[in-house]
C-alpha positions in Angstrom: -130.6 -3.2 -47.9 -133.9 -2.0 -49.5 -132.3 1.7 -49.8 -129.1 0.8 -50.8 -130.4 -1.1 -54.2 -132.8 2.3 -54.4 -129.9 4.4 -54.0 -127.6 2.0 -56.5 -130.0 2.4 -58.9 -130.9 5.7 -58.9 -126.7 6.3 -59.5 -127.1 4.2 -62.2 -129.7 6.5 -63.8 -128.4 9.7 -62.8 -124.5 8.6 -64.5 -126.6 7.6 -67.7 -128.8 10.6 -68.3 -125.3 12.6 -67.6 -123.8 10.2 -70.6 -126.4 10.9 -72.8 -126.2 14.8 -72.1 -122.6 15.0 -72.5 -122.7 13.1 -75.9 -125.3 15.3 -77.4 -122.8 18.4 -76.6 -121.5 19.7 -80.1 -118.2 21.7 -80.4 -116.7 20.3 -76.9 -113.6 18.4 -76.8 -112.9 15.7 -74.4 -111.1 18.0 -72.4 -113.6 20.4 -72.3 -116.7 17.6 -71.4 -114.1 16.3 -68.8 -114.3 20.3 -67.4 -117.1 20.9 -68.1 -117.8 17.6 -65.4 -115.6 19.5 -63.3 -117.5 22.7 -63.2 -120.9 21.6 -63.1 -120.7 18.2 -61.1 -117.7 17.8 -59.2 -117.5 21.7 -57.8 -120.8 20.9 -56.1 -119.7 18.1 -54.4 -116.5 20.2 -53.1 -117.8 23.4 -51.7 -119.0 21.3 -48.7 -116.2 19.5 -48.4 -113.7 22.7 -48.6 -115.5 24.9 -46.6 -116.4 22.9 -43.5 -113.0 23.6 -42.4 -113.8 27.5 -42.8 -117.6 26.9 -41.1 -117.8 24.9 -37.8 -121.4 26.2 -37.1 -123.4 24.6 -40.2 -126.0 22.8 -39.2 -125.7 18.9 -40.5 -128.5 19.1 -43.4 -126.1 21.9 -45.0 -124.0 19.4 -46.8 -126.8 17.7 -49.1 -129.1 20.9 -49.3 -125.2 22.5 -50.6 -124.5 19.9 -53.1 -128.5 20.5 -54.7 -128.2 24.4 -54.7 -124.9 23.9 -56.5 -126.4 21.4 -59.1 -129.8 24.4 -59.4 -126.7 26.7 -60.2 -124.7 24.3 -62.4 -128.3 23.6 -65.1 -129.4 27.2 -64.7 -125.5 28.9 -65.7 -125.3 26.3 -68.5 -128.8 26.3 -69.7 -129.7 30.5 -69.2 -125.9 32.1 -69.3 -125.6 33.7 -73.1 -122.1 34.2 -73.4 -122.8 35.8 -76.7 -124.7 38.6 -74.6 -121.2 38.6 -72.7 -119.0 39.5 -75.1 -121.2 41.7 -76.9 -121.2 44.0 -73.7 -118.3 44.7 -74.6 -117.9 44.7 -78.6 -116.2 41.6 -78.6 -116.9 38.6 -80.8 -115.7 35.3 -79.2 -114.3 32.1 -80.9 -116.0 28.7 -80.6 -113.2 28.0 -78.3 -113.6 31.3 -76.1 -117.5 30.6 -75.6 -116.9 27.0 -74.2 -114.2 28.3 -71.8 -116.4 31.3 -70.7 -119.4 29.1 -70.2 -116.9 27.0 -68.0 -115.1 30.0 -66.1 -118.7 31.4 -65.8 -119.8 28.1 -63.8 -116.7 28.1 -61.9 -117.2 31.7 -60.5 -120.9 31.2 -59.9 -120.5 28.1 -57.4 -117.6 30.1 -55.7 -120.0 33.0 -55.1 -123.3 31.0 -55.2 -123.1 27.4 -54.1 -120.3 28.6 -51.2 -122.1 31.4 -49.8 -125.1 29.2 -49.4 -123.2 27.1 -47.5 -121.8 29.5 -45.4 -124.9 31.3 -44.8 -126.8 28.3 -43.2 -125.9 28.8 -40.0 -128.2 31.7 -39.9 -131.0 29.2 -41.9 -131.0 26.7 -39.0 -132.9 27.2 -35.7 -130.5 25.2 -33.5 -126.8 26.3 -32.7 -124.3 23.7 -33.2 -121.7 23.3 -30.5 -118.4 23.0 -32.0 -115.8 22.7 -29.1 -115.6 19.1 -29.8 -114.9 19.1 -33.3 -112.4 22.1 -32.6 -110.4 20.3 -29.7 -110.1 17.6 -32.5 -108.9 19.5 -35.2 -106.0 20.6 -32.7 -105.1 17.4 -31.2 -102.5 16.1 -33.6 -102.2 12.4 -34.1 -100.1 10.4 -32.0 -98.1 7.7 -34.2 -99.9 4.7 -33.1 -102.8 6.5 -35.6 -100.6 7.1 -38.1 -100.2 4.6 -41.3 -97.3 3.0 -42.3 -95.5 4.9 -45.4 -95.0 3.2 -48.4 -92.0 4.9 -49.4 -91.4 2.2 -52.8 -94.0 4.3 -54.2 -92.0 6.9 -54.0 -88.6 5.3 -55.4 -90.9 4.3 -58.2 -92.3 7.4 -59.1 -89.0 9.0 -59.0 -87.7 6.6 -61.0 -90.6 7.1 -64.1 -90.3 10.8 -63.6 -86.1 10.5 -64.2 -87.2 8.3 -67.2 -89.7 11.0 -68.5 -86.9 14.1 -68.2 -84.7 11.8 -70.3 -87.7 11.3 -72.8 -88.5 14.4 -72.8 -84.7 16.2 -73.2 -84.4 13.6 -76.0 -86.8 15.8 -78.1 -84.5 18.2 -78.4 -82.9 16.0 -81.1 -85.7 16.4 -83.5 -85.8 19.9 -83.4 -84.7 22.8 -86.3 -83.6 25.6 -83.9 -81.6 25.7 -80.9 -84.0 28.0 -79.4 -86.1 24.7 -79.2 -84.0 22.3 -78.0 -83.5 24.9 -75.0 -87.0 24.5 -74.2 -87.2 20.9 -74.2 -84.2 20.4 -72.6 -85.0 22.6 -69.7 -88.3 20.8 -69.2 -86.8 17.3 -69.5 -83.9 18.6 -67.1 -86.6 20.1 -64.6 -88.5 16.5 -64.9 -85.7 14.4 -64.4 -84.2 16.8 -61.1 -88.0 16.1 -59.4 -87.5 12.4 -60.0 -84.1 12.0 -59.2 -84.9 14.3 -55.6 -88.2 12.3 -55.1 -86.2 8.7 -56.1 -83.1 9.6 -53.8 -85.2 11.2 -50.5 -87.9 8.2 -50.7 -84.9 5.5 -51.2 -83.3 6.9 -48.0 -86.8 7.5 -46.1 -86.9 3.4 -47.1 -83.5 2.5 -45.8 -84.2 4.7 -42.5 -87.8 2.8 -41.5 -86.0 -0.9 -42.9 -83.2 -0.3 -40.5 -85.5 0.4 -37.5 
């Protein structure tokens, strides 16, 4: 109990000092605080999680000491990467827009090469050899059906039906439009919208009848 309040509230502190440093950012949109998350919080907390499948022989401290080399990487790209310096290498002057998505791209590439091949180099950082012929015979077996869930295939009927409802939506803008060329365009969206829903609605409405009927 004792280190789950320490752990709650040292959450608690680490999501408020990332508030405060995303509101101090100046020339970021939502969208690019929301990737910016992406790249500098969120990839670090993936790499493990992707490449584990890849890896079998990490040793079990290479998740957490992962997710830390990823958030070293994530303050020291943000905080030391010039993107200026970039672009100047070769003669080109970058937007405000261009140097928030570089800064990004930049953090995205350096977990892919960084943060992931620390992971899969700590095999070679562990004395002990893990024995993975369990957890391969696992990843093999496939699951019989008294493991598997239930489907909830309403979901589906429901989401097919929205998505329908968004093609019409969206075809319908084709009304307030100058050009043909643009009523094309919305059209074709709406129409590719509404032919996902109506597939999804139909399939997931006969999936329901099928397990009712059993």
């Amino acid at each position: 109990m004792l280190l789950g309040k320490w752990a709650t509230l040292l959450t608690g502190v680490m999501a408020c000092a990332v508030a405060l440093f995303f509101s101090r950012l100046e020339g970021y949109s939502l969208f690019d605080i929301m990737m910016l998350f992406t790249a500098m919080i969120q990839m670090p907390l993936s790499m493990p999680s992707f490449l584990a499948l890849l890896n079998l022989r990490t040793p079990g401290w290479s998740g957490w000491a992962t997710v830390l080399v990823g958030l070293i990487v994530s303050v020291i790209v943000h905080f030391s990467f010039n993107v200026e310096w970039f672009a100047g290498l070769f003669d080109y002057t970058l937007t405000g827009r261009e140097q928030v998505d570089l800064k990004i791209a930049a953090t995205f590439i350096s977990h892919v090469f960084f943060t992931g091949g620390f992971f899969m180099l700590t095999p070679w950082l562990s004395r002990t050899k893990q024995d993975t012929q369990e957890i391969r015979q696992r990843l093999a077996t496939p699951m019989s059906k008294e493991e598997q869930s239930p489907i909830d295939h309403t979901n589906g009927i429901f989401m097919g039906r929205a998505l329908t409802l968004l093609g019409v939506l969206v075809s319908l803008i084709a009304i307030s439009t100058d050009t043909w060329r643009d009523a094309a365009i919305f059209i074709g969206i709406g129409g590719m919208i509404l032919a996902c829903g109506f597939t999804l609605a139909y399939k997931s409405s006969r999936l329901h009848r099928l397990a009712t009927s059993l």
